[in-house]
Each structure stands twice: as structure tokens, then as C-alpha cells.
GUMI-177051 format. One line per 4 residues: their letters; for each residue x, y, z of C-alpha. Coordinates in Angstrom, 2 decimals, always signed. Layout:
BEGIN
A> X:Y:Z; ...
//
This chain:
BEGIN
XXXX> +32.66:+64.56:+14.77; +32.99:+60.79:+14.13; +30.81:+58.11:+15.61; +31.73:+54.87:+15.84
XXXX> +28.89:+52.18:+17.24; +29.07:+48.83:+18.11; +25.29:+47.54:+18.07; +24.14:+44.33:+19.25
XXXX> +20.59:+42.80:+19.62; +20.07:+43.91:+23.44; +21.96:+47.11:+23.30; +24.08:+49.47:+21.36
XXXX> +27.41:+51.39:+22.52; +28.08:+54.80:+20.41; +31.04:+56.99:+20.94; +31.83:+60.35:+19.75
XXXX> +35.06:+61.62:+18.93; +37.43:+63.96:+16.73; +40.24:+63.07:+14.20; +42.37:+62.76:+16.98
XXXX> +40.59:+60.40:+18.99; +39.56:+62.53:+21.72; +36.07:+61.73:+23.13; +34.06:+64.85:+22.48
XXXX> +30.78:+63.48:+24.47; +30.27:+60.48:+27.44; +29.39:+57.13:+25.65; +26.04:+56.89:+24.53
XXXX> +24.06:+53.75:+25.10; +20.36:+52.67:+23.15; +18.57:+49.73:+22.60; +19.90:+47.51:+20.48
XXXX> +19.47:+48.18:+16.52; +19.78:+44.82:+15.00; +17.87:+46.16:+11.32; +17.30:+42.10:+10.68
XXXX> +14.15:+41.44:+13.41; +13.27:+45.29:+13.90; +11.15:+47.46:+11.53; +13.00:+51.09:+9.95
XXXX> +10.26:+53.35:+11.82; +11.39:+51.02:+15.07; +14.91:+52.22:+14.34; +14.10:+55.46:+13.84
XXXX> +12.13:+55.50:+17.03; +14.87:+54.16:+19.37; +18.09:+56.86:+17.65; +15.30:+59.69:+18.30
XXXX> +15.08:+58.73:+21.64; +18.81:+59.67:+22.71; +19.24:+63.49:+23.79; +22.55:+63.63:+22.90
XXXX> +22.52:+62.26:+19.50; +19.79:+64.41:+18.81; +21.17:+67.67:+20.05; +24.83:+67.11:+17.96
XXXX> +22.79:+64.92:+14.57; +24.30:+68.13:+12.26; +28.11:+67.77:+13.98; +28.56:+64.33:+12.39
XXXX> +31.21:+63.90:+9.88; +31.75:+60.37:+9.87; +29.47:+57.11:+11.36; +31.30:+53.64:+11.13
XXXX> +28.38:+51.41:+12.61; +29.14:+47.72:+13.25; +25.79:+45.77:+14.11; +24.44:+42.80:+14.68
XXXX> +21.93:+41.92:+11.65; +24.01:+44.20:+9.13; +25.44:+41.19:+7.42; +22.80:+40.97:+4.27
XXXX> +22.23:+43.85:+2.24; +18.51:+44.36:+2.67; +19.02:+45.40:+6.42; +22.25:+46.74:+6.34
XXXX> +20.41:+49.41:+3.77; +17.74:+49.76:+5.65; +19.78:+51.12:+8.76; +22.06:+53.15:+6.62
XXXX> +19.25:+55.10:+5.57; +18.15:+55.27:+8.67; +20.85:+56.67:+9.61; +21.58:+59.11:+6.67
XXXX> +18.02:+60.77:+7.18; +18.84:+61.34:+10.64; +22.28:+62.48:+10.31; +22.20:+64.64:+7.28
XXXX> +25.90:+65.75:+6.83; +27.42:+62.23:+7.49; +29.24:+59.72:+5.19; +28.22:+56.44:+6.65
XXXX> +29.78:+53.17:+6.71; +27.41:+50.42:+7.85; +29.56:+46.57:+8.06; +28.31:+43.35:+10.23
XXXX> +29.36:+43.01:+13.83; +32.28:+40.25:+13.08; +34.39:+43.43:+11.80; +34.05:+45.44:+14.78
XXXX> +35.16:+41.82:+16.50; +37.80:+41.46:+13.81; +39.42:+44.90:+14.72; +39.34:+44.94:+18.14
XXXX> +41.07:+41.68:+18.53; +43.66:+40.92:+15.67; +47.67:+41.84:+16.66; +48.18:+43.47:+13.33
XXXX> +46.06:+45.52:+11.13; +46.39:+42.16:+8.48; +46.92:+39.43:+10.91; +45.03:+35.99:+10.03
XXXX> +42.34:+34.73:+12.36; +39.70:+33.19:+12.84; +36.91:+35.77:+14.57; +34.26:+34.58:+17.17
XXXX> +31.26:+36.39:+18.29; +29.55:+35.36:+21.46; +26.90:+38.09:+23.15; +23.34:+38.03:+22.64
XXXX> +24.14:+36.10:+19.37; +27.17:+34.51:+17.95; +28.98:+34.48:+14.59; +32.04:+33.02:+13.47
XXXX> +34.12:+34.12:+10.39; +37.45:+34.00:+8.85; +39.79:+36.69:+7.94; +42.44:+37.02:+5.38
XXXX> +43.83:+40.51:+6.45; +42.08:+42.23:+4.20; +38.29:+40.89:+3.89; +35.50:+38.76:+5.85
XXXX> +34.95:+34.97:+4.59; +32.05:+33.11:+5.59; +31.26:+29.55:+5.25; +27.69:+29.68:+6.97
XXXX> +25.56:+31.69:+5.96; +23.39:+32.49:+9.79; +19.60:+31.73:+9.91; +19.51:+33.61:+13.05
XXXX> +18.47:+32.96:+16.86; +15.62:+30.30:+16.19; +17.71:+28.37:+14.32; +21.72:+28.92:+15.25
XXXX> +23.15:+31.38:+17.39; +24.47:+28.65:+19.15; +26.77:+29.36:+22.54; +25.00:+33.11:+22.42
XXXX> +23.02:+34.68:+25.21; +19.98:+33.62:+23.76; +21.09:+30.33:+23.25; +22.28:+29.88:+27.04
XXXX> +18.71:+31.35:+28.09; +17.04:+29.23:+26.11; +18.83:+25.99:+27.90; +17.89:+27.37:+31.38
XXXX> +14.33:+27.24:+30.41; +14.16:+24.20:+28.84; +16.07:+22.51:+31.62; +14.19:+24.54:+34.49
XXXX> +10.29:+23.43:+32.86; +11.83:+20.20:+31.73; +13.21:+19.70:+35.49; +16.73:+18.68:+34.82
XXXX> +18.42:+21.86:+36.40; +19.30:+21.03:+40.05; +17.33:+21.88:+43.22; +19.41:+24.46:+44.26
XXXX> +19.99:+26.06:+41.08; +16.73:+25.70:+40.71; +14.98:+27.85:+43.98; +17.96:+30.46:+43.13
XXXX> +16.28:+30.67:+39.22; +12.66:+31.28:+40.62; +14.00:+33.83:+43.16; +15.43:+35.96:+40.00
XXXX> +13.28:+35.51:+37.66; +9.67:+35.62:+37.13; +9.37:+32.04:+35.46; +5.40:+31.63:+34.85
XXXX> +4.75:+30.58:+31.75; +2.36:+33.04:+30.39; +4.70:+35.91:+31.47; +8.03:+34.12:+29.68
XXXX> +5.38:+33.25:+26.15; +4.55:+36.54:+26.16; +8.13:+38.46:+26.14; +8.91:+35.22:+23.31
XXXX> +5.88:+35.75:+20.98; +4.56:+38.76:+21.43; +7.03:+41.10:+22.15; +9.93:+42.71:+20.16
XXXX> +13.39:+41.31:+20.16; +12.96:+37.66:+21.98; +16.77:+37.11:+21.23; +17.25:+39.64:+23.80
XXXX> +14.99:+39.06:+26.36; +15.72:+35.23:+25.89; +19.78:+36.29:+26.53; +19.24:+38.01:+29.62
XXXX> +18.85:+34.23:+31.74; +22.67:+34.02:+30.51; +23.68:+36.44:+33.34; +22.45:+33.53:+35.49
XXXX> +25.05:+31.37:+34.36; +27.36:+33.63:+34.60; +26.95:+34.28:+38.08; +26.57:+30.50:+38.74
XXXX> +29.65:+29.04:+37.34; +31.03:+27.55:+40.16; +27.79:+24.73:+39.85; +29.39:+21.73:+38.13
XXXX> +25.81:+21.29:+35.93; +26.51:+25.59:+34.73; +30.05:+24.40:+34.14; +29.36:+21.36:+31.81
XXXX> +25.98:+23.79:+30.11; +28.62:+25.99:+29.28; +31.31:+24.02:+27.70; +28.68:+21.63:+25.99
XXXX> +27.60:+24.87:+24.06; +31.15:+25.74:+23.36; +31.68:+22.39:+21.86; +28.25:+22.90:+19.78
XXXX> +29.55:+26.18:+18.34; +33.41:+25.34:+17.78; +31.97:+22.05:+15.69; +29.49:+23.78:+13.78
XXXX> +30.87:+27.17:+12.98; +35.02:+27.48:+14.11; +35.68:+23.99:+12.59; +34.38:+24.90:+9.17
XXXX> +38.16:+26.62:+9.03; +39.64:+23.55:+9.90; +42.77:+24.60:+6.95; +43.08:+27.66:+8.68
XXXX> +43.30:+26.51:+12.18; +46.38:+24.52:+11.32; +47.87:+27.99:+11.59; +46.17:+30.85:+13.34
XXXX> +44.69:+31.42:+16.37; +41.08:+32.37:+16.96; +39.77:+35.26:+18.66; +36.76:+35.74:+20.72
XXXX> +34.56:+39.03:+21.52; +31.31:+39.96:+23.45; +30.24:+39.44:+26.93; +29.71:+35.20:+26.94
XXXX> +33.19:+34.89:+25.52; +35.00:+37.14:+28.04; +33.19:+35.17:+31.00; +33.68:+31.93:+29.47
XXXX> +37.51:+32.07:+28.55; +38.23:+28.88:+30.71; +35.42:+26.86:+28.85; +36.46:+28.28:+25.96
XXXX> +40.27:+27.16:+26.19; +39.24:+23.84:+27.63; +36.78:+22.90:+24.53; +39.91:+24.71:+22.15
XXXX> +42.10:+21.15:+23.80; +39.55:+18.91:+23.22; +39.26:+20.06:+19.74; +42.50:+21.13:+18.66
XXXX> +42.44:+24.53:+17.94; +44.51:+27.80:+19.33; +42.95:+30.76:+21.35; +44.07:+34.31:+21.16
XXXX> +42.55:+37.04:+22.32; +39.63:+37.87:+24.45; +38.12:+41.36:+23.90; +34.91:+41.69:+26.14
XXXX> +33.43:+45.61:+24.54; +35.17:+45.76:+20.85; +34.22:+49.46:+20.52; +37.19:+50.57:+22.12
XXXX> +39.70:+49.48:+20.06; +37.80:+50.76:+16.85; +38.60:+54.03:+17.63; +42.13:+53.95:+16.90
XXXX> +41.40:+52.17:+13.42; +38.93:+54.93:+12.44; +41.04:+57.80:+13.91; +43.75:+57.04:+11.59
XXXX> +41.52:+56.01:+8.49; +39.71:+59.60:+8.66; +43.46:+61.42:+8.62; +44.83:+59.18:+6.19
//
């Protein structure tokens, strides 16, 4: 049995199948395993909790896991042993969540792109057709993630206590949410994962995009990420295109291509759940 998981901050996606491809179990969903903001007996706690990974932990062969979090070493070994206790008869591959991004979306197996994450957090790297590069080095949510979830949430708050957001957006944010200020410190500063619980306004925007004010959030965000991270490739974006994966990018794509004019730089392809198209890649890597 293989399992391949694509892992983000808010949730992860696991799916088990054979050499051939074929799904042996329904997909398998936890809470997100990002081994950068939560503790190894946290980790542990959350895998345990799944029935089915549980039940078929001696079955596993193979485990390609692609993760937010998992793109310093000191994390990325902390999950992989993790992992390894839990499932004792598997040879595990642990990589950052830009090459789960990187496979799902590139035309060719060694096509040359520039790779976009935007979900709960964002990333941006370049690749060669063979390995990752990285000109920023990502201090996290506080600090960057900019055009993520969690940075999207974050703007609704500000703008909602600050009150910039408009009336009617407004009244349609308090009906949704529960917006009193002890509740939202709480789930920031005293609670696990506030990157996630922070990127969960986003949905709000997403359902709101028709509002000129969502509209111009949106694309001002797009404009802070393309300038600080998809511009430090500016060689490389004389000549390829740049791809985009997770959630905010799929329901953004007209922002997106509308900041990619302003600034000059090509869009290809839009890939809302990368897991899928790992499969394929991992299938054939296992036979060969």
C-alpha cells in the first residue's frame, strides 16, 4: 500500500493506493500536520485519531508526505519519525508542500516554472526540472504568508475593528462570525494553530467577491505576494509561466491574471487539491 498526503496547516488529505494506482481505501482527511507550530506528541495524537490509518498502519509500503512546515530539516525529521514509529514497515519520503504544488501543476515531468502556493499559507519557489530553488527563506504566518488564508483573515479583522470594511459587508461579517474580541484573542493566543483558525475568515471573501472593496482586498494581496516572493525570479519569468495551487489561488484566478498584467508575468496552471495528480508520479516511481 502507498500513501501519498498532501498536508496543510488547517487540514491534511491522505490517499491510499497500490502500484497501479488503484485507490484501495476512501480518502482520508485529519487535521492539519504542519510539524513547524505543532509539538511530535501533537502529531502523534491527531494520525492516532484516524480509524482507518490505524486499522491498515502494517499494510504501508510506501508514504510520500508533502506538508506544509516540512521545508527545514528540524521539522521535516520530526514528522518523519513520527511517521516511521507509527508505520513500522514503511520507507518514507517527507518533502515541503511546494513539491506536491510543483507536481501537480507542471506540463512535463522537467518543465520550468515558477510554483505558487496560496491556502492557509503561501510559498513561492522556482524549479529547474529537477530540484526546488528558493530565494526567501519563509518566517512563517506572523511575519509573511502573504495572499494566504491567514493573511486574508487577518485583513478582515483589522478592517472590520478598524471600521474600514463597508456597512453591508460589515452586518453580513457579524452574522457569520462570532467577532467579540475576547473570543477571536483567545483562538489567536491561546489556542493551537492560529494560522488556521485566522484562514478560515478567507471563505468570507470568497463568497463575497462580487463587493468591489473584496475585489480590490484581493488583488492588493496578490500584488503584495507577486512583488515580494514571484518577482524574486524576475530572470526566469522572462520565460516560463507560473503556476498556482491551493484553495485562494483556484478562487482567485481572475485577480491573479489581472495582477500577472500589471506586473508582467505569465500564468499557467491552476490546480485547486494537488494530491491528485501525485498519484500518477508516485505510481510510476514505485514500479520503476
Amino acid at each position: 500500500m502507498i500513501l501519498i498526503v498532501d498536508s496543510g496547516s488547517t487540514k491534511s488529505d491522505w490517499i491510499a493506493v497500490d502500484n497501479n494506482g488503484n485507490l484501495l481505501l476512501e480518502k482520508i482527511r485529519t487535521k492539519g500536520l504542519n510539524p513547524a507550530i505543532i509539538s511530535k506528541k501533537k502529531l502523534k495524537k491527531t494520525i492516532k485519531k484516524s480509524k482507518a490509518l490505524k486499522s491498515n498502519r502494517d499494510k504501508v509500503n510506501y508514504i510520500y508526505f508533502y506538508g506544509a512546515g516540512c521545508g527545514t530539516e528540524n521539522p521535516r525529521l520530526a514528522l518523519k519519525t513520527v511517521l516511521q514509529e507509527f508505520f513500522p514497515n514503511a520507507k518514507i519520503l517527507v518533502a515541503e508542500d511546494t513539491m506536491a504544488a510543483v507536481y501537480a501543476t507542471i506540463n512535463t515531468p522537467t518543465e520550468l516554472a515558477v510554483v505558487c502556493i496560496l491556502g492557509t499559507g503561501s510559498n513561492c519557489s522556482y524549479f529547474n526540472g529537477k530540484n526546488l530553488e528558493q530565494r526567501v527563506n519563509s518566517l512563517g504566518y506572523s511575519i509573511m504568508d502573504d495572499a494566504s488564508g491567514n493573511y486574508f483573515g487577518k485583513q478582515l479583522l483589522r478592517a472590520y475593528y478598524f471600521n474600514q470594511m463597508p456597512e453591508d459587508l460589515k452586518v453580513a461579517f457579524e452574522e457569520k462570525y462570532n467577532l467579540e474580541a475576547d473570543y477571536i484573542k483567545y483562538n489567536l493566543y491561546k489556542q493551537p494553530n492560529p494560522n488556521a483558525y485566522l484562514a478560515q475568515f478567507a471563505e468570507f471573501m470568497i463568497l463575497n467577491k462580487d463587493s468591489i472593496y473584496i475585489k480590490e482586498l484581493i488583488k492588493s494581496g496578490m500584488r503584495e505576494f507577486a512583488k515580494n516572493m514571484i518577482l524574486q525570479y524576475k530572470e526566469e519569468l522572462k520565460t516560463v509561466p507560473v503556476h498556482f495551487a491551493g484553495s485562494i489561488a483556484f478562487f482567485c484566478q481572475e485577480e491573479i491574471k489581472e495582477v500577472a498584467v500589471e506586473l508582467g508575468f505569465k500564468v499557467g496552471n491552476f490546480e485547486r487539491r494537488p494530491i491528485e495528480g501525485l498519484v500518477g508520479f508516485h505510481t510510476k516511481a514505485v514500479k520503476s
